[in-house]
C-alpha positions in Angstrom: -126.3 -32.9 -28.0 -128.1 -31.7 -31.4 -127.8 -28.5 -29.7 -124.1 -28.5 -30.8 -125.5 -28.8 -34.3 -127.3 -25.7 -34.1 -124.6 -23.9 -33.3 -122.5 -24.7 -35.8 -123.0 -21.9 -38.8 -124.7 -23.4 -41.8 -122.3 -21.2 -44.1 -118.8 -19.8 -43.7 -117.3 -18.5 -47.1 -115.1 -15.7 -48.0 -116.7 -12.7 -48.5 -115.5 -12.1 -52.1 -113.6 -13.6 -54.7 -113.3 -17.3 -57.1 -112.9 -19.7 -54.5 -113.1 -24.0 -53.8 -115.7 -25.0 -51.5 -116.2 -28.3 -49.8 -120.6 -29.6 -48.5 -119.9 -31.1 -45.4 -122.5 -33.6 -43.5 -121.9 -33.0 -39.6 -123.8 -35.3 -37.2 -123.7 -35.9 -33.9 -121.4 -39.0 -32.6 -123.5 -42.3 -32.0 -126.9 -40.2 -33.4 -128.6 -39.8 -36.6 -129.2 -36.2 -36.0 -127.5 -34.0 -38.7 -127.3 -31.2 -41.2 -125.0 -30.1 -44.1 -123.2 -27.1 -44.0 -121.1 -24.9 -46.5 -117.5 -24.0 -46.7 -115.1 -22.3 -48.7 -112.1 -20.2 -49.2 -109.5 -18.8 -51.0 -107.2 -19.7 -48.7 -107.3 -23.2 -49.6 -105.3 -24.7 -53.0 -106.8 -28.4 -52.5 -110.4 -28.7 -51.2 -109.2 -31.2 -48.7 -107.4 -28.5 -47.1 -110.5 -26.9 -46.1 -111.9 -30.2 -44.6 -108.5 -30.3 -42.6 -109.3 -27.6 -41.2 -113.4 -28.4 -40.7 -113.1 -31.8 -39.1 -111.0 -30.9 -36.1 -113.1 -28.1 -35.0 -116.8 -30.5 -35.5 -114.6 -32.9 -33.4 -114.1 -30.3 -30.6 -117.7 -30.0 -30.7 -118.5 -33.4 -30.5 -119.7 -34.1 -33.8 -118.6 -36.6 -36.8 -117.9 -34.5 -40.0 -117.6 -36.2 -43.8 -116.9 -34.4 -46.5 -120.2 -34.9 -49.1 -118.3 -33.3 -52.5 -116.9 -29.8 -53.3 -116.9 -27.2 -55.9 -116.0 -23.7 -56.8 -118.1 -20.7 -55.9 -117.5 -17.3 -56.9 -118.5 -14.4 -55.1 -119.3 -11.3 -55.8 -120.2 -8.6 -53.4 -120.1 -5.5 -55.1 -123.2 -6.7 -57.3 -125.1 -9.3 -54.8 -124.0 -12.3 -57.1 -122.9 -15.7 -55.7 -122.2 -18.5 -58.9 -122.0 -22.5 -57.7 -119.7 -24.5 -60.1 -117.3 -27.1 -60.9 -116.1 -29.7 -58.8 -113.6 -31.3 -56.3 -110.8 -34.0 -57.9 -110.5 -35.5 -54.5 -114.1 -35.7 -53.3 -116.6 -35.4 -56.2 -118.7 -33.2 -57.2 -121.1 -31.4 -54.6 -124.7 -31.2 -55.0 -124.7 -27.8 -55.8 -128.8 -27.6 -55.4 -128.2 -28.3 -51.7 -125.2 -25.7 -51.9 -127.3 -23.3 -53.4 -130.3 -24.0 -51.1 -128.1 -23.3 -48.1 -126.8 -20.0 -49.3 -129.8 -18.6 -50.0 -131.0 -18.7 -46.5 -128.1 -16.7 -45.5 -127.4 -14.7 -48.7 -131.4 -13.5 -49.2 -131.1 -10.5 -51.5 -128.3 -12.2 -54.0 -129.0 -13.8 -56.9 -127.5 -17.2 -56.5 -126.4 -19.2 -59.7 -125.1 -22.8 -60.6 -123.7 -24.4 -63.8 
Protein backbone atom coordinates (compact mmCIF):
# COMPACT_ATOMS: atom_id res chain seq x y z
CA UNK A 1 0.00 0.00 0.00
CA UNK A 2 2.91 2.78 0.38
CA UNK A 3 3.25 2.03 -3.19
CA UNK A 4 0.23 4.36 -3.61
CA UNK A 5 2.26 6.92 -1.86
CA UNK A 6 4.89 6.87 -4.36
CA UNK A 7 2.78 7.56 -6.86
CA UNK A 8 1.32 10.41 -5.84
CA UNK A 9 3.46 13.59 -7.21
CA UNK A 10 5.35 15.35 -4.47
CA UNK A 11 4.49 18.82 -6.30
CA UNK A 12 1.67 19.95 -8.57
CA UNK A 13 1.64 23.94 -8.89
CA UNK A 14 0.78 26.23 -11.71
CA UNK A 15 3.36 26.77 -13.89
CA UNK A 16 3.38 30.57 -13.49
CA UNK A 17 1.87 33.25 -11.77
CA UNK A 18 1.07 34.68 -7.59
CA UNK A 19 -0.80 31.87 -6.42
CA UNK A 20 -2.20 30.13 -2.66
CA UNK A 21 -0.77 26.84 -1.90
CA UNK A 22 -1.82 24.34 0.65
CA UNK A 23 1.33 21.34 2.44
CA UNK A 24 -0.60 18.43 2.57
CA UNK A 25 0.49 15.13 4.85
CA UNK A 26 -0.98 11.98 2.87
CA UNK A 27 -0.64 8.66 4.65
CA UNK A 28 -1.76 5.51 4.06
CA UNK A 29 -5.22 4.36 5.92
CA UNK A 30 -4.50 2.30 9.18
CA UNK A 31 -0.37 2.90 8.52
CA UNK A 32 2.09 5.26 9.64
CA UNK A 33 3.68 5.43 6.35
CA UNK A 34 3.64 9.01 4.79
CA UNK A 35 4.94 12.02 3.05
CA UNK A 36 4.05 15.68 2.52
CA UNK A 37 3.34 16.97 -0.77
CA UNK A 38 2.82 20.46 -2.39
CA UNK A 39 -0.07 22.14 -3.93
CA UNK A 40 -1.18 25.26 -5.44
CA UNK A 41 -3.12 27.27 -7.83
CA UNK A 42 -4.50 30.13 -9.10
CA UNK A 43 -7.46 28.66 -9.64
CA UNK A 44 -8.34 28.58 -6.13
CA UNK A 45 -9.73 31.93 -4.05
CA UNK A 46 -9.71 30.08 -0.56
CA UNK A 47 -6.89 27.54 0.19
CA UNK A 48 -9.45 25.15 1.31
CA UNK A 49 -10.60 24.93 -2.09
CA UNK A 50 -7.61 23.33 -3.15
CA UNK A 51 -7.80 20.72 -0.28
CA UNK A 52 -11.40 20.04 -1.68
CA UNK A 53 -10.16 19.14 -4.41
CA UNK A 54 -6.86 17.15 -2.92
CA UNK A 55 -8.67 14.88 -0.39
CA UNK A 56 -11.08 13.17 -2.73
CA UNK A 57 -8.53 12.10 -5.18
CA UNK A 58 -5.82 10.70 -1.92
CA UNK A 59 -9.20 9.00 -1.00
CA UNK A 60 -9.55 7.26 -4.41
CA UNK A 61 -6.11 6.16 -3.77
CA UNK A 62 -6.61 4.88 -0.57
CA UNK A 63 -4.81 7.23 1.47
CA UNK A 64 -5.86 9.75 4.51
CA UNK A 65 -4.92 13.42 3.47
CA UNK A 66 -4.75 16.50 6.26
CA UNK A 67 -4.08 19.65 5.28
CA UNK A 68 -0.57 20.76 7.36
CA UNK A 69 -0.87 24.83 6.66
CA UNK A 70 -0.79 26.89 3.42
CA UNK A 71 0.79 29.86 1.85
CA UNK A 72 1.29 31.86 -1.29
CA UNK A 73 3.98 31.08 -3.78
CA UNK A 74 4.86 32.96 -6.72
CA UNK A 75 6.20 31.75 -9.71
CA UNK A 76 8.09 32.83 -12.09
CA UNK A 77 9.18 30.96 -15.20
CA UNK A 78 10.56 33.32 -17.49
CA UNK A 79 13.51 33.90 -14.91
CA UNK A 80 13.72 30.36 -12.91
CA UNK A 81 12.41 32.06 -9.74
CA UNK A 82 9.96 30.41 -7.28
CA UNK A 83 9.24 32.81 -3.80
CA UNK A 84 7.38 30.88 -0.59
CA UNK A 85 5.34 33.33 1.44
CA UNK A 86 2.47 34.32 3.56
CA UNK A 87 0.00 32.26 4.93
CA UNK A 88 -3.48 30.47 5.01
CA UNK A 89 -6.51 32.18 7.34
CA UNK A 90 -8.16 28.85 7.48
CA UNK A 91 -5.21 26.47 8.08
CA UNK A 92 -2.15 28.33 9.35
CA UNK A 93 0.78 29.04 8.18
CA UNK A 94 2.86 26.23 6.26
CA UNK A 95 6.26 25.35 7.07
CA UNK A 96 7.55 26.91 4.22
CA UNK A 97 11.28 25.17 4.81
CA UNK A 98 9.52 21.90 4.06
CA UNK A 99 7.71 23.69 1.13
CA UNK A 100 10.83 24.91 -0.14
CA UNK A 101 12.66 21.66 0.45
CA UNK A 102 10.14 19.83 -1.72
CA UNK A 103 10.32 22.23 -4.60
CA UNK A 104 13.71 22.12 -4.94
CA UNK A 105 13.84 18.53 -5.73
CA UNK A 106 11.54 19.04 -8.57
CA UNK A 107 12.45 22.67 -9.54
CA UNK A 108 16.58 22.05 -9.52
CA UNK A 109 17.91 24.95 -11.55
CA UNK A 110 15.52 27.74 -9.80
CA UNK A 111 16.39 29.77 -7.28
CA UNK A 112 13.84 29.11 -4.56
CA UNK A 113 12.97 31.91 -1.96
CA UNK A 114 10.90 32.32 1.29
CA UNK A 115 9.89 35.34 3.56
Amino acid sequence: MADSLSKVPDVEIDPEGKFKYILVRIKVKGGTDHKDIVRGTKSAEYHNHIFEKVNPAMEALGLESSCLGGGKIEHNSTEKKLRVFGESTGYGKADHAVTVEKLKAVFKDYEITMD
